[in-house]
ZAMARGU-4260 file (C-alpha; in steps of 0.2 Angstrom, whole numbers, plus 5000, padded with zeros to 4 digits):
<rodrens>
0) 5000/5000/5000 | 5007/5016/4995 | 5005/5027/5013 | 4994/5044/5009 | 5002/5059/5014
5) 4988/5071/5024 | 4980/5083/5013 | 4980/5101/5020 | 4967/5115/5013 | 4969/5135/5018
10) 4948/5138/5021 | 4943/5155/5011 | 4925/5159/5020 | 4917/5174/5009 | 4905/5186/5019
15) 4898/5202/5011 | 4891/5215/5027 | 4874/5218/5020 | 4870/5200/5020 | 4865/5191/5035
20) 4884/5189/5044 | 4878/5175/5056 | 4877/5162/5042 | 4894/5163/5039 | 4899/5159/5059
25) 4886/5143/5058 | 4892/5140/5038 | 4912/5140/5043 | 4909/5127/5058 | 4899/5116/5047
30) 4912/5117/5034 | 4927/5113/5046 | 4916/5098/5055 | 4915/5090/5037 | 4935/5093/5033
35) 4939/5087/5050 | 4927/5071/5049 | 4936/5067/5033 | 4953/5069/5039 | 4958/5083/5028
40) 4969/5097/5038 | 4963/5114/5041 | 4972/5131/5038 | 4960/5145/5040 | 4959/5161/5048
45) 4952/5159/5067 | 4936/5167/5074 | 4945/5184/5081 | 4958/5191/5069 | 4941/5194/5059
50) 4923/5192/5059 | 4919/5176/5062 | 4934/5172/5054 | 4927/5176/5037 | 4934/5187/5025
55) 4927/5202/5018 | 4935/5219/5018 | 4954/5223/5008 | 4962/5221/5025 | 4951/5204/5028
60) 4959/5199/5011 | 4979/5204/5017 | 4977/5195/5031 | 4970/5179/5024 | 4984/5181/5011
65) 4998/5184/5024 | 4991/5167/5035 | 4992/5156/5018 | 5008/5163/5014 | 5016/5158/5030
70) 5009/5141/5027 | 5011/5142/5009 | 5024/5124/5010 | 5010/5115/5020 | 4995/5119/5009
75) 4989/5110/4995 | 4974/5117/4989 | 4960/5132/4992 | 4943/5130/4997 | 4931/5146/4996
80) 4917/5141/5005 | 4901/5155/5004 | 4888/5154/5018 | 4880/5172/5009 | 4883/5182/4993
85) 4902/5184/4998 | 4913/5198/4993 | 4924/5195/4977 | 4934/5205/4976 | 4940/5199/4994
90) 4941/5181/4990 | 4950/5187/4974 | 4961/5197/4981 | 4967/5185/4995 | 4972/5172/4982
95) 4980/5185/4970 | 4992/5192/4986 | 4994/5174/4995 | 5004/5170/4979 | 5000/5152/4979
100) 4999/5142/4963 | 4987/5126/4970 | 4968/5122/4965 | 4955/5131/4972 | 4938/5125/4974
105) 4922/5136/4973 | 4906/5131/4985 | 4890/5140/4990 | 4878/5136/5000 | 4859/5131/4996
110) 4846/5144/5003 | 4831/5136/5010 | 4813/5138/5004 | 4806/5144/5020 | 4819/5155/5026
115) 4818/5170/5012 | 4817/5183/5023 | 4831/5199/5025 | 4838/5190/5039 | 4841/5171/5033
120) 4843/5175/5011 | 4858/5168/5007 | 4859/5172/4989 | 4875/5161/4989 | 4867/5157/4971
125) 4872/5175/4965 | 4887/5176/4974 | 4895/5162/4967 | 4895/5167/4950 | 4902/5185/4956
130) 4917/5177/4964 | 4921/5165/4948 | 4919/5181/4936 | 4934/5188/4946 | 4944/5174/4950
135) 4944/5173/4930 | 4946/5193/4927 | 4964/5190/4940 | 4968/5173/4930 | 4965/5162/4948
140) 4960/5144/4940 | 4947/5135/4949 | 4935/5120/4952 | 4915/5121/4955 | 4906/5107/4963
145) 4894/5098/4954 | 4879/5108/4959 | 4879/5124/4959 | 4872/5128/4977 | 4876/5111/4992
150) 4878/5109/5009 | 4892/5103/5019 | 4881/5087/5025 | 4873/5083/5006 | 4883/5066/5000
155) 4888/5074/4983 | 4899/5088/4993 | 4908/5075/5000 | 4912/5067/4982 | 4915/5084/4978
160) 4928/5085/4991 | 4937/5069/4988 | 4938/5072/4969 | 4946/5089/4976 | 4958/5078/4986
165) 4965/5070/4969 | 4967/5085/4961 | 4976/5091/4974 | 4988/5077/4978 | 4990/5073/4957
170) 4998/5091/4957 | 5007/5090/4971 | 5016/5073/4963 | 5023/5081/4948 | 5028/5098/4958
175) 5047/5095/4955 | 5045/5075/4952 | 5062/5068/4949 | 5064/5053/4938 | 5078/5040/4937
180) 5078/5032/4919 | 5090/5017/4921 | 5099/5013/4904 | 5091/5017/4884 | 5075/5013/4879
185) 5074/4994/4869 | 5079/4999/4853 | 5063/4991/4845 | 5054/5002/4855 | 5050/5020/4848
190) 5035/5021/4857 | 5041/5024/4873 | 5050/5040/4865 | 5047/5056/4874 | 5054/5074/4877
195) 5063/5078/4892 | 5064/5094/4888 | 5044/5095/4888 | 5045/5088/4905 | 5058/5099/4913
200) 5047/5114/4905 | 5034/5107/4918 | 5045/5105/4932 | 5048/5086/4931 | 5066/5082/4930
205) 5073/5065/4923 | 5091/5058/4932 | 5098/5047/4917 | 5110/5033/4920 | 5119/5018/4909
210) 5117/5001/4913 | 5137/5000/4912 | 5137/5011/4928 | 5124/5002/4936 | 5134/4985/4935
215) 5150/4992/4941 | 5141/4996/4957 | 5136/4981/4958 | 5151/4972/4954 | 5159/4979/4968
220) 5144/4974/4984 | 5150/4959/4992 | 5137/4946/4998 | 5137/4948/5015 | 5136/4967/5014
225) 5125/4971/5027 | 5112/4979/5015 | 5113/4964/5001 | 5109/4952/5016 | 5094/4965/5022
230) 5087/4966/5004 | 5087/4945/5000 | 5079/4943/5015 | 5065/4958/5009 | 5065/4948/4992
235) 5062/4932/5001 | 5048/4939/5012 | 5040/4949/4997 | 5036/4935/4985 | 5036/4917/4984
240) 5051/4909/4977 | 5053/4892/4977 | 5064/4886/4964 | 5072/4901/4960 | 5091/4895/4958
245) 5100/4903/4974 | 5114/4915/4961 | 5099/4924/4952 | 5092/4927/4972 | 5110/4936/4976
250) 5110/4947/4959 | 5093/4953/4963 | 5098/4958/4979 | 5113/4968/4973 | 5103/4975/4961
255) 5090/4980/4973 | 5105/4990/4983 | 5112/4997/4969 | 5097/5004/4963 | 5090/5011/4980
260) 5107/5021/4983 | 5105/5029/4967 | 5087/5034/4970 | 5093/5041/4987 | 5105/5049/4982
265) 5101/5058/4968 | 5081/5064/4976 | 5073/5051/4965 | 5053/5047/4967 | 5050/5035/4952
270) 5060/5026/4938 | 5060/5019/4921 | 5071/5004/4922 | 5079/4994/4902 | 5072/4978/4907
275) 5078/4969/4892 | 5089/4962/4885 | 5104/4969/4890 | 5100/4964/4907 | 5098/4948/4904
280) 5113/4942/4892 | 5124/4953/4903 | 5119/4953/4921 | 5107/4933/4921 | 5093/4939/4929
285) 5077/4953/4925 | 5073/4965/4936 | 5055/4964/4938 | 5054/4958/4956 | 5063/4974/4964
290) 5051/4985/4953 | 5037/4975/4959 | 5042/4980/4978 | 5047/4998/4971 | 5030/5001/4966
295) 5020/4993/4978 | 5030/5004/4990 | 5024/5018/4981 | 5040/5021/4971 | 5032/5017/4955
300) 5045/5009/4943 | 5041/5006/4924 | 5048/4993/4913 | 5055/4997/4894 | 5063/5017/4900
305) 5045/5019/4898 | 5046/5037/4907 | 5030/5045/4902 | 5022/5029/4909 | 5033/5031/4928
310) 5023/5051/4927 | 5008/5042/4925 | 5010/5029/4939 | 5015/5039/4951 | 5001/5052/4950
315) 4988/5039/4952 | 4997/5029/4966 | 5001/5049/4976 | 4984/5053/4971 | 4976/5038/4975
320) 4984/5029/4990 | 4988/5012/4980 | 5002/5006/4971 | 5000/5009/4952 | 5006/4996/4938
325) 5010/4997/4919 | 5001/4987/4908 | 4999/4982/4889 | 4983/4985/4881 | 4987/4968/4876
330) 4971/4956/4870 | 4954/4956/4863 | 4945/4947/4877 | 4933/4934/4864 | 4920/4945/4856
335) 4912/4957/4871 | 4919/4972/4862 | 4920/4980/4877 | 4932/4969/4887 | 4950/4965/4885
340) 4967/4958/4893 | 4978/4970/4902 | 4998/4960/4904 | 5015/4962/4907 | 5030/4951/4911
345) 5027/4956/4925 | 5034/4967/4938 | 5016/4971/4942 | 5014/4976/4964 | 5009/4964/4975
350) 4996/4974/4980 | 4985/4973/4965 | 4986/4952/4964 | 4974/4943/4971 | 4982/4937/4988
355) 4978/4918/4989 | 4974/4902/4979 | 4977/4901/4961 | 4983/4919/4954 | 4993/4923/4968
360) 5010/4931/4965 | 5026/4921/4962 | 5041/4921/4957 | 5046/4916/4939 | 5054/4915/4924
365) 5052/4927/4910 | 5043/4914/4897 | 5044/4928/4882 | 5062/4930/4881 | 5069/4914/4890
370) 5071/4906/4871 | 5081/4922/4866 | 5094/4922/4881 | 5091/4906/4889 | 5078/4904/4905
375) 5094/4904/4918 | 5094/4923/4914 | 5077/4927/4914 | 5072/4921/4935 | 5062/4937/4942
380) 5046/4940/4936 | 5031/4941/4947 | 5019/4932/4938 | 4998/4930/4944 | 4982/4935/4942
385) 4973/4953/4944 | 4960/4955/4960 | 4944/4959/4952 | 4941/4980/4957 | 4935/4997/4952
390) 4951/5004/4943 | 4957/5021/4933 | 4968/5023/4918 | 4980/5033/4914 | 4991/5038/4899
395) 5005/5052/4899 | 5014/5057/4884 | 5023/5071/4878 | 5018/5078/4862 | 5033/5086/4851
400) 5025/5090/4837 | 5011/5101/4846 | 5023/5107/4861 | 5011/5099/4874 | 5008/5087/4888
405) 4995/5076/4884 | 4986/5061/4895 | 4970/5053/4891 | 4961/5043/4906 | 4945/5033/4912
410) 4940/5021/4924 | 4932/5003/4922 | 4932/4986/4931 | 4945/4969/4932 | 4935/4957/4932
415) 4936/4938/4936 | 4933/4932/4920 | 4941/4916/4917 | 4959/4917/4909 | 4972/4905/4907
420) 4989/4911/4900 | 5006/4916/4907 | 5013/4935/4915 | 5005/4946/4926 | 4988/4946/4921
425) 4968/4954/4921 | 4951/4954/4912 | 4946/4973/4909 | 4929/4978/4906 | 4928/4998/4901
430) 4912/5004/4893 | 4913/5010/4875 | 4928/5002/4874 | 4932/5002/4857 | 4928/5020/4855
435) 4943/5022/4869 | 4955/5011/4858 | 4951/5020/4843 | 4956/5037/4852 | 4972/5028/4855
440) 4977/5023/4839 | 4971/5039/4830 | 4980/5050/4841 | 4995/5040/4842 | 4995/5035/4859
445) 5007/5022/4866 | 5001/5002/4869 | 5009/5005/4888 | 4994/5011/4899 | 4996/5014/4920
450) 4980/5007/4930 | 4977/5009/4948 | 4962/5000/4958 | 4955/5016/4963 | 4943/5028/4957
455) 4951/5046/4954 | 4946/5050/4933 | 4935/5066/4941 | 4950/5072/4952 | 4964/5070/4936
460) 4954/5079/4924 | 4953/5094/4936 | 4972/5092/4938 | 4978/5091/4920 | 4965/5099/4912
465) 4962/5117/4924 | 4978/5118/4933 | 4993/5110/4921 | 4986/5113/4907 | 4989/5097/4900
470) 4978/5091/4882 | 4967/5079/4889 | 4956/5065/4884 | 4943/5059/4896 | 4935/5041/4892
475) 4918/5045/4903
</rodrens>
C-alpha cells in the first residue's frame, strides 16, 4: 500500500456586510466539522483576527493572504466556501496576494425555501458566480462542485471534496518530480520516446544513468554486505520463490542495493528501468521483482525506460493511496467488444494480485524471452492474476509536434473472467471500449497504459486539464 500523505486546505470563507453575517459563523463550523470528519487538515483564519473568521473587507483579504503565505509549504489546495453572497473582490484578492499556485475550489451554500426573509437570504446562488467572474478577470483557476448551490452534509459535497483531494495530491506529485531512467530505451521500442525537455518545462526532471554504471556498482557489493543480506531477506519475504536458483536470488539483491542508493541519492521518486535484454545476456537475471516491491512501496517503477508511463504511475498511486502498475493494452478478450486483457511480464505490485489460491504472485521465469537468452537469465518475474476492482487509467505522453503534455484517462472494472495464459495478468471491462482504443490509435498514443484500483478519473481531469494545462482525453 502506498502510505497517503495528509492533505492540508487553507479555508477562504466569503461574507459580504449587508447580508446576514451570522450564516457565515454557523456555515464555517459546518464546513470545518465536514473537513475534519474526513481527515483533511485545516488552515483558516480563526474566529477573532476577523469576523467570524470570514473574509470580507481589503484588509480581511491581506490578512487571509499573509496566514496562507506563511503556510504556503503545507497547503495543498484552496477551498472558498460562501455561507451568503460573499465579497469577490476579497476572496479574489486574498488568492491574488497569497501568491500560491494550488487548485482552488468554489462552493456555496443552498438557501432554504422557507427561510427567504432579509435576515436568513443567502443568495450564495448569485454570489457564486460573482466570485468565479473575478477569480477569472485575475487569471486564479478554479474548480466548481457539481451543483451549483450544496451543503456541507449533502453526500455529493463530499464526492465533491474527495475528487478535490486527487486534484490536489495529482499536482502535488509532479511539483518538481524527479525521475531516474536506468539505461536506453529497447531499441525496438519508439513508442516509449518522449521529450525531456517538455518535461523539465513542467517541472519534472529526469536523472539518466547507463546500465554500464549500474553493473560496476554492483560488481563491487560483496554478499554479505549488510544491505545485500537486508534486501534478499526483503525479496524472500516479498514473494514466493521456490525454485528460483540461489545466484539469480544474490543478483537481485545487489541490484535492489544498487538501485536504492542511486534513487537516494540523487532525490529520485520514480523510475523507468531497460528491462531487456541487456540485462539479461549481461547481468542473468530481470529486474522485475525489485520493481514490483518499488512500486507497491509507492516508488512506481516502469519497465521498457518507459518514462512518460513512471509520470503516470505515480500520480495515480500519490493521488490515490495504491500502488499503480503498467500494463499492455494487450488482448481482445473473445468477442464482448468492450472487454480486453491487460499484461505484462510482469513486475506488476503485489498489491494489485489477488492474495491467495490460484493467481497469487510468484516468482518466475520470463517465458517471452527465455528462448532468446536462455531461462537461467530470465528468473524474476512476478507472475499472477489481477484482483477483480473498480480501477482508473491513465496515459502520459509528451507531444513534440504540438509542444504539449498530453494524457488521456477513464475508469472501468478487472473482472474475474476466466483466463488461462502466462505474465501478470487481468480481464478489463471499460464501457465503449472500442471508441477508447480508437482514440488511442488515432492520436497515436502508446500500447503501455498505468492502471490503479481506485477511482480518481474526476480528480485527474481537474488536475491536467484546469491547473497544468495538459491536452486531455477523458474516456467518461
Amino acid at each position: 500500500m502506498t502510505p497517503l500523505s495528509p492533505v492540508t486546505l487553507g479555508v477562504i470563507v466569503g461574507n459580504r456586510g449587508f447580508f446576514p453575517a451570522h450564516l457565515c459563523d454557523v456555515g464555517r463550523r459546518e464546513v470545518l466539522a465536514k473537513l475534519e470528519a474526513m481527515g483533511i487538515t485545516v488552515v483558516a483564519l480563526p474566529l477573532d483576527a476577523t469576523k467570524f473568521g470570514a473574509v470580507e473587507s481589503l484588509e480581511d483579504a491581506r490578512r487571509c493572504a499573509e496566514l496562507f503565505q506563511a503556510q504556503a509549504a503545507r497547503l495543498d489546495g484552496i477551498l472558498v466556501t460562501l455561507p451568503n453572497f460573499g465579497d469577490e473582490r476579497a476572496v479574489a484578492n486574498a488568492l491574488r496576494w497569497s501568491g500560491l499556485r494550488v487548485p482552488v475550489l468554489v462552493h456555496a451554500f443552498k438557501d432554504v425555501q422557507g427561510a427567504m426573509t432579509i435576515r436568513d437570504r443567502r443568495d450564495s446562488f448569485c454570489g457564486k458566480m460573482s466570485v468565479c467572474n473575478n477569480l477569472r478577470q485575475y487569471g486564479i483557476p478554479f474548480s466548481l462542485t457539481r451543483l451549483h448551490t450544496v451543503n456541507p452534509g449533502d453526500p455529493s459535497f463530499e464526492q465533491d471534496l474527495r475528487d478535490f483531494v486527487v486534484t490536489c495530491r495529482a499536482v502535488r506529485a509532479l511539483r518538481h518530480l524527479r525521475i531516474g531512467a536506468l539505461g536506453a530505451r529497447p531499441t525496438a521500442f519508439n513508442t516509449v520516446r518522449y521529450s525531456e525537455k517538455l518535461l523539465e518545462r513542467s517541472g519534472i526532471s529526469i536523472e539518466t544513468l547507463d546500465l554500464y554504471e549500474l553493473f560496476g556498482w554492483i560488481d563491487r557489493l560483496k554478499t554479505d554486505e549488510a544491505d545485500v543480506v537486508a534486501k534478499l531477506a526483503e525479496i524472500r519475504g516479498y514473494v514466493v520463490a521456490r525454485g528460483i536458483p540461489e545466484p539469480a536470488l544474490v543478483k537481485m539483491a545487489k541490484f535492489g542495493v544498487a538501485v536504492d542508493r542511486w534513487m537516494q541519492r540523487c532525490g529520485l521518486k520514480a523510475t523507468a528501468i531497460q528491462c531487456w535484454t541487456a540485462m539479461e545476456e549481461f547481468f542473468g537475471v530481470v529486474p522485475c521483482t525489485l520493481m514490483s516491491m518499488m512500486s507497491n512501496l509507492g516508488l512506481s517503477s516502469a519497465c521498457e525506460v518507459d518514462v512518460m508511463g513512471t509520470v503516470a504511475m505515480h500520480v495515480m498511486a500519490q493521488s490515490g493511496g495504491r500502488p499503480s502498475a503498467l500494463v499492455d493494452w494487450n488482448n481482445n478478450y473473445g468477442d464482448d467488444p468492450d472487454k480486453g486483457v491487460i499484461f505484462h511480464c510482469s513486475n506488476l505490485p503485489k498489491d494489485l494480485f489477488v492474495a491467495e489460491g490460484e493467481g497469487q504472485p510468484v516468482m518466475d521465469f520470463q517465458e517471452i524471452i527465455a528462448g532468446t537468452v536462455g531461462k537461467e537469465n530470465t528468473y524474476g518475474t512476478v507472475v499472477g492474476r489481477l484482483k477483480a476492482a473498480p480501477f482508473t487509467f491513465l496515459r502520459c505522453t509528451t507531444d513534440e509536434f504540438s509542444g504539449q503534455l498530453r494524457a488521456y484517462f477513464g475508469e472501468g472494472e478487472i473482472t474475474n473472467d476466466p483466463l488461462k495464459t502466462f505474465g501478470g495478468v487481468g480481464v478489463v471491462h471499460i464501457r465503449d471500449f472500442q471508441k477508447l482504443l480508437r482514440h488511442i490509435c488515432l492520436n497515436g498514443c502508446e500500447h503501455h497504459v498505468a492502471v490503479n484500483p481506485t477511482r480518481q478519473a474526476a480528480g485527474l481531469s481537474e488536475a491536467f486539464r484546469t491547473y497544468l494545462g495538459w491536452d486531455t482525453y477523458w474516456h467518461a
